[in-house]
LUMGUMI-854501 format. One line per 2 residues: number of its first residue (from 0); their letters; for each residue x, y, z of C-alpha. Coordinates in steps of 0.25 Angstrom, whole numbers. Layout:
NUM> a> X/Y/Z ~ ... $
//
This chain:
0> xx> -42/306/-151 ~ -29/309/-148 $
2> xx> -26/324/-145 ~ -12/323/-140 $
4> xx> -11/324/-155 ~ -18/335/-157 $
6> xx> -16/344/-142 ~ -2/352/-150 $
8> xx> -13/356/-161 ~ -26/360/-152 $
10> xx> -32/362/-139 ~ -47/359/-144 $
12> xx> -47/343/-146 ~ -62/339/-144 $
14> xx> -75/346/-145 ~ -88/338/-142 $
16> xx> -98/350/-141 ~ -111/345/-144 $
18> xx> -110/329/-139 ~ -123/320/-140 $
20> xx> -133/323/-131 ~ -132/333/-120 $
22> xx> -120/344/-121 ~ -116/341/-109 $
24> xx> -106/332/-114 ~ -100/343/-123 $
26> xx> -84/344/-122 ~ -71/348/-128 $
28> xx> -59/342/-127 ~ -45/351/-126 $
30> xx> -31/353/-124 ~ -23/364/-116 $
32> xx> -10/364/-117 ~ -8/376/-106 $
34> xx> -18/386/-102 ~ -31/387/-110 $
36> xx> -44/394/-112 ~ -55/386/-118 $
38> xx> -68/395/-122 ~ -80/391/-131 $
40> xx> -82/409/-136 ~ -90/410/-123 $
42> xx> -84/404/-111 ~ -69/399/-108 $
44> xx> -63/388/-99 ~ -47/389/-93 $
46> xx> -39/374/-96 ~ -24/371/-90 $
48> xx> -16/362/-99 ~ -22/351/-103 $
50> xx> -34/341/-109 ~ -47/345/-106 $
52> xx> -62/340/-110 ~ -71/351/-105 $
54> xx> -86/348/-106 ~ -99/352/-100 $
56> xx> -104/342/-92 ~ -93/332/-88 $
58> xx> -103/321/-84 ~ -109/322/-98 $
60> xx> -96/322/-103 ~ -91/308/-97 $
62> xx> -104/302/-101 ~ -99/303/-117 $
64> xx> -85/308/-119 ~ -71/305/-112 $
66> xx> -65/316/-108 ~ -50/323/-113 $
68> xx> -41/328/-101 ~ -47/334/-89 $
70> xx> -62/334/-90 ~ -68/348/-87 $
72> xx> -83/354/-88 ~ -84/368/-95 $
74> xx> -90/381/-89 ~ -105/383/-92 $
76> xx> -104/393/-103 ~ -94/385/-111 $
78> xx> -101/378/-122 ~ -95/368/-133 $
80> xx> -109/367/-142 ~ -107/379/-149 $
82> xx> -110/381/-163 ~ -101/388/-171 $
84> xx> -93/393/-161 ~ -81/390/-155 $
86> xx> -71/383/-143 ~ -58/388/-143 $
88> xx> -45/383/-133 ~ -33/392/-131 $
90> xx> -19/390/-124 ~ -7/398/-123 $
92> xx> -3/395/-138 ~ -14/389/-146 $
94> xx> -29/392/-149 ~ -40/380/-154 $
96> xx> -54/382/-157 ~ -65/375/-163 $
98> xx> -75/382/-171 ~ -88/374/-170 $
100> xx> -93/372/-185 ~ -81/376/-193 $
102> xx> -69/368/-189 ~ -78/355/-190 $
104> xx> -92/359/-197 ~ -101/349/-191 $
106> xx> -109/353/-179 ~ -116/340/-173 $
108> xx> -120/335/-158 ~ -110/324/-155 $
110> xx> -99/330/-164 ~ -86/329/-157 $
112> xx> -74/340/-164 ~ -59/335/-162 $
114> xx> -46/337/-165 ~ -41/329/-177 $
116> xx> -28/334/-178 ~ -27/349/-182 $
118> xx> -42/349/-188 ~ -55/346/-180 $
120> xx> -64/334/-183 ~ -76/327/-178 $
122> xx> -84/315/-173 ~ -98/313/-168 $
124> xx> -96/309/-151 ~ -101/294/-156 $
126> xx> -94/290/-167 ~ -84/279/-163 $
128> xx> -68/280/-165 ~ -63/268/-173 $
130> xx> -49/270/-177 ~ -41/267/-192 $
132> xx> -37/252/-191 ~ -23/249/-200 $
134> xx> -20/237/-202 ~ -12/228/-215 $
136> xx> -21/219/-223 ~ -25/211/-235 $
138> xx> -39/215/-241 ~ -47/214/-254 $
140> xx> -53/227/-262 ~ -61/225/-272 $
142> xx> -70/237/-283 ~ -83/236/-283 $
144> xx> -94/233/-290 ~ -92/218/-286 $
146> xx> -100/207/-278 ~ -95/207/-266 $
148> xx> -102/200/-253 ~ -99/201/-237 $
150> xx> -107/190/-231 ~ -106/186/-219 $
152> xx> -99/201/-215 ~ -104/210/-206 $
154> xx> -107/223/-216 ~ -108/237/-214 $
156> xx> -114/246/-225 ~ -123/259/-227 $
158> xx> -132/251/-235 ~ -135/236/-239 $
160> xx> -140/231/-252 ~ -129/218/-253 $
162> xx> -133/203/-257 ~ -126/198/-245 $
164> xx> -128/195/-229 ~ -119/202/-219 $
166> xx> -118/195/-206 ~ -122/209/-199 $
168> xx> -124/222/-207 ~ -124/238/-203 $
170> xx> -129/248/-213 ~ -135/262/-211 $
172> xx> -149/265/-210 ~ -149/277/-216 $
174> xx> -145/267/-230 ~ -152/253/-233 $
176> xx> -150/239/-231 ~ -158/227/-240 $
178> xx> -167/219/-234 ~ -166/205/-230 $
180> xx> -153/208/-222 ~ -151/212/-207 $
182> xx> -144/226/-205 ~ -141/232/-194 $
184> xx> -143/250/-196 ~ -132/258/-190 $
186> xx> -135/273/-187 ~ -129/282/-177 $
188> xx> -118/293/-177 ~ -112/292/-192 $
190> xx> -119/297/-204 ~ -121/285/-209 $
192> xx> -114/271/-207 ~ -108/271/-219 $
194> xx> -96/261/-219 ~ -94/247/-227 $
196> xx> -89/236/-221 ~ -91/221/-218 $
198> xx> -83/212/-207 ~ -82/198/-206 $
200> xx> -71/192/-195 ~ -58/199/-201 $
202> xx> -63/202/-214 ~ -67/215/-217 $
204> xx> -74/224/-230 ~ -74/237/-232 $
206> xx> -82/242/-244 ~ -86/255/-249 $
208> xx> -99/250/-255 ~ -112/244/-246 $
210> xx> -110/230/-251 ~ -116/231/-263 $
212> xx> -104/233/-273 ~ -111/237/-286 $
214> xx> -103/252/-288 ~ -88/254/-288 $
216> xx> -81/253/-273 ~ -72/244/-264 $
218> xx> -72/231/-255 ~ -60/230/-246 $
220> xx> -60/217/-239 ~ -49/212/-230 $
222> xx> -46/205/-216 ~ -42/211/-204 $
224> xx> -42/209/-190 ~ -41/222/-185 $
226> xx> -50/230/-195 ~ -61/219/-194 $
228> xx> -59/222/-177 ~ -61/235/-178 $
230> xx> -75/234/-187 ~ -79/226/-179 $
232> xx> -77/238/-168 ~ -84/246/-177 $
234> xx> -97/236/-178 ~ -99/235/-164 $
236> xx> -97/251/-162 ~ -106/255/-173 $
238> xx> -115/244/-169 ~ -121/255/-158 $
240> xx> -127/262/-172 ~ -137/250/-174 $
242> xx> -151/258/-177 ~ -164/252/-179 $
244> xx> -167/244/-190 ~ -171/249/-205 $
246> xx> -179/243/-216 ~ -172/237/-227 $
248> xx> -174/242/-243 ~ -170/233/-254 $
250> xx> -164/219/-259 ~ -149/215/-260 $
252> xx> -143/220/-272 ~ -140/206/-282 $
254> xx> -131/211/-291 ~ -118/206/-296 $
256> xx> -105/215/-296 ~ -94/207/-301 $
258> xx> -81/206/-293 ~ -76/218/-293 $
260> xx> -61/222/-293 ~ -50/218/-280 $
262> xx> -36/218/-275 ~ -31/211/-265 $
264> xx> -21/221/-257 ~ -12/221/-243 $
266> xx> -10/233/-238 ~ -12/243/-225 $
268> xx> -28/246/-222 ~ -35/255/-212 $
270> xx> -48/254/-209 ~ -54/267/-207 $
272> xx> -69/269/-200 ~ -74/282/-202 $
274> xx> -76/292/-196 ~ -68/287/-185 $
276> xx> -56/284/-192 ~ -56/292/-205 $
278> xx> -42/295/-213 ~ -49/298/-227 $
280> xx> -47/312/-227 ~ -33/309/-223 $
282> xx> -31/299/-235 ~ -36/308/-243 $
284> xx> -27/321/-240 ~ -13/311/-240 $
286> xx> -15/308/-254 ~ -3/312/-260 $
288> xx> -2/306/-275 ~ -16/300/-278 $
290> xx> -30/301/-273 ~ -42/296/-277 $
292> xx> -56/296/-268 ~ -65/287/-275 $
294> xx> -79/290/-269 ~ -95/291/-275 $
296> xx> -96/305/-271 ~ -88/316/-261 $
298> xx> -93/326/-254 ~ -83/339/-247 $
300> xx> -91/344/-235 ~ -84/341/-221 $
302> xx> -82/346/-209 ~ -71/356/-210 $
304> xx> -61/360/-222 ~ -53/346/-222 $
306> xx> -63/336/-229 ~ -63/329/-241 $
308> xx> -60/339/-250 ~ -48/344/-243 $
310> xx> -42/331/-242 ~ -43/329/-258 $
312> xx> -37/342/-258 ~ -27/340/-250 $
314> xx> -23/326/-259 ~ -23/333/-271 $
316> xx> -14/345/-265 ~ -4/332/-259 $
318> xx> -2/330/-273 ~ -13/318/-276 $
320> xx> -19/315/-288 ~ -33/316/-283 $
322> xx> -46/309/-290 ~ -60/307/-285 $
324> xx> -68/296/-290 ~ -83/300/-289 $
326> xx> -97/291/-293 ~ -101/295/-306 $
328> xx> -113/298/-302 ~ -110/309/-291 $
330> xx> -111/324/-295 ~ -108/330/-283 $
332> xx> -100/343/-282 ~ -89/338/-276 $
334> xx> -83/331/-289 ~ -83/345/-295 $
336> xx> -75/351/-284 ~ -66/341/-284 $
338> xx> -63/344/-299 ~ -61/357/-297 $
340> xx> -49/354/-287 ~ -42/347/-297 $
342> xx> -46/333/-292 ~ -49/322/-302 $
344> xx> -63/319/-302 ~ -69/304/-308 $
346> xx> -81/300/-308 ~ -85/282/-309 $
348> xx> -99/275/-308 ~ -105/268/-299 $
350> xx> -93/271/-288 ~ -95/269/-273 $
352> xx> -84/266/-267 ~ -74/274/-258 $
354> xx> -61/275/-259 ~ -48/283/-258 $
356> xx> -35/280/-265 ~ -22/290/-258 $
358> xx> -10/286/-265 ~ -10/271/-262 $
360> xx> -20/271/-250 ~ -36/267/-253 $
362> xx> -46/268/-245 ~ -59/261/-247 $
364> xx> -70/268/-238 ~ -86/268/-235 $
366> xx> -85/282/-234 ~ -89/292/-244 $
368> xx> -82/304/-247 ~ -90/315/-239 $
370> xx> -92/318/-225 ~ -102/308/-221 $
372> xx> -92/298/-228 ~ -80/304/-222 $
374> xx> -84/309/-208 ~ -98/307/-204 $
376> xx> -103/290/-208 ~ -97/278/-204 $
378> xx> -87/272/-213 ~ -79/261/-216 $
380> xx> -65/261/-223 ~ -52/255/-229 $
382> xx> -38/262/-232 ~ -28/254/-238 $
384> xx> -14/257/-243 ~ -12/250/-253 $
386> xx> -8/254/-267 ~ -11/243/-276 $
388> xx> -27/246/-269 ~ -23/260/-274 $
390> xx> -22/258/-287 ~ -32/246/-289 $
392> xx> -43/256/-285 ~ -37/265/-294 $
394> xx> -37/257/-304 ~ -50/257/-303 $
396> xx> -55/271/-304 ~ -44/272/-317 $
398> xx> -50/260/-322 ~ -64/264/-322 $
400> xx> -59/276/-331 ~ -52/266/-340 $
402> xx> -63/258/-343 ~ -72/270/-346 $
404> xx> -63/272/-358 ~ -59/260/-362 $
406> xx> -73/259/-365 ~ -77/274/-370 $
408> xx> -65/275/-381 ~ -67/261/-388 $
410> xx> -82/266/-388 ~ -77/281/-394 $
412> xx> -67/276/-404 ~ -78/265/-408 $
414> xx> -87/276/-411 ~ -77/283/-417 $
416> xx> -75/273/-428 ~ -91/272/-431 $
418> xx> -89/288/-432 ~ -77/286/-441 $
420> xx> -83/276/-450 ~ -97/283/-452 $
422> xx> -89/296/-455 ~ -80/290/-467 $
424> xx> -90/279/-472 ~ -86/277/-487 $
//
């Protein structure tokens, strides 16, 4: 965290209030620029200029955290595991507080609150810190439904289900894995481990679907050096989540998909690992002539007042042509409000892809549109600027509506005829 960015906005830059295992550890992490008065409603402490990490036991401390500035321990009355209360920090000029519940509405044991900029945000005290990898390549996306195989890949996916053999595969317990293949059950501080992807040497995929590509959704294959290095980071780290082993459920699916739809493409990629690394929102929100969120379902609750919805809104008031593609199957609430924003609203079969299109970026992700997908699970995806990718996954979408009336109106003006010739039969 770099809060030389941030010290000109805030003097709270940190708050670990109720750390795994004992409170002890508790601390928060600040900045004084002159003289301050740090108090918690019921107790106060004096600072000078300066960084501080004030905790309660400074020993317990070191065992988890490193500390910020001088390392202080506070008096015996101060306490930072309150529950809806509030720290405050004052200098000569400014005032900061944080309101426990209401400027991030998650109240958990390991939660850690910090500055991101102007707002506050959150991460648990395990989850790891993998940053956005840039980079210029060459790949392959191709739509689903097609048949698609990774042997030989190590393969990460919620569930299991595919006709083919990984060289090592990581699921989620909480899903299922078909029998007769060796999986290895990742549960730890993520919802759920939720992410997609396969690596083999430099090669990489990512996909949105868990390697059975029967619905509508996306591969992106391409080669790497760099991106391929840092999932293999990723493996090793996430490794520490191995749990004990679960039954399997089920046969390999057999059928057969077709090839699907490609396009070759060069362009500028980020890989993006949530929820360390996580500019979705942010995409979002930048949109200023077109966006489309093509997702199976979406859900509005977050943590504060600048989630999804707020990011569409702010698209659309950029001036974006905003459209939501939605699985026709989903009759959630959330389509109904969209409409009533003046948002464009479809609805396909059988979609499970992810996918974003901002003007002439795309992203293709794991994560589903929601807090879990967005904040809380383990996800994998894909950003690339690319306008021709733009518009083939546009295509797409528009096509889909195409071909539903290329087939409904030779159908209607067939039927039309039939009418027409019973109603003037001689």
């Amino acid at each position: 965290m770099n809060f030389l960015l941030i010290i000109s906005l805030a003097l709270l830059l940190e708050i670990c209030p109720n750390p795994y295992g004992s409170d002890d550890a508790e601390y928060l992490k600040v900045y004084c620029p002159d003289s301050c008065i740090l108090s918690d409603g019921e107790a106060s402490l004096m600072l000078e200029d300066g960084f501080y990490t004030i905790t309660k036991n400074s020993s317990a401390f070191l065992e988890k955290f490193e500390p910020l500035g001088q390392l202080i321990e506070s008096p015996k009355n101060f306490i930072l595991s309150n529950n809806g209360e509030e720290i405050c920090m004052s200098s000569k000029e400014l005032r900061d507080c944080f309101y426990y519940g209401k400027d991030i509405r998650i109240l958990d044991s390991g939660v850690v609150y910090y500055r991101r900029g102007e707002k506050w945000d959150f991460r648990y005290e395990d989850w790891s810190n993998f940053e956005c990898v840039s980079e210029h390549l060459k790949g392959r996306l191709i739509i689903t439904p097609a048949d698609f195989k990774a042997e030989g890949f190590k393969i990460f996916s919620y569930s299991f289900f595919a006709n083919f053999e990984p060289e090592e595969l990581f699921v989620d317990p909480k899903a299922g894995v078909r029998c007769g293949v060796n999986a290895t059950f990742l549960s730890g501080p993520y919802r759920h481990f939720h992410y997609k992807f396969g690596i083999r040497g430099e090669m990489v995929i990512i996909t949105t679907e868990n390697w059975v590509f029967s619905k509508k959704g996306y591969i992106v294959q391409f080669e790497s050096q760099k991106m391929a290095e840092t999932l293999s980071d990723l493996i090793e780290h996430d490794r520490r989540f191995a749990s004990e082993a679960k039954s399997c459920s089920g046969k390999a699916v057999e059928k057969r998909f077709g090839e699907g739809k490609s396009i070759e493409f060069e362009a500028n990629a980020t890989l993006i690992i949530l929820p360390d690394c996580n500019p979705i929102l942010e995409l979002i929100q930048s949109a200023n002539k077109r966006l489309y969120i093509i997702a199976p379902y979406m859900g509005f609750d977050w943590f504060d007042d600048r989630g999804l919805l707020h990011a569409i809104r702010s698209a659309k008031e950029n001036g974006a042509k905003v459209t939501v593609v939605l699985s026709e199957e989903y009759s959630g609430e959330e389509a109904e409000i969209l409409k009533k924003e003046g948002i464009e609203v479809k609805k396909i079969p059988a979609l499970h892809g992810k996918a974003i299109v901002a003007d002439d970026k795309v992203l293709i992700t794991s994560a589903n549109m929601n807090k879990y997908g967005l904040k809380l699970n383990r996800e994998i995806g894909i950003l690339i600027e690319s306008p021709e990718v733009a518009e083939f996954i546009l295509k797409d979408i528009e096509g889909r509506r195409f071909e539903f009336w290329a087939i409904l109106v030779p159908f209607a003006l067939f039927a039309l005829a039939i009418y027409l010739l019973w109603k003037f039969r001689p």
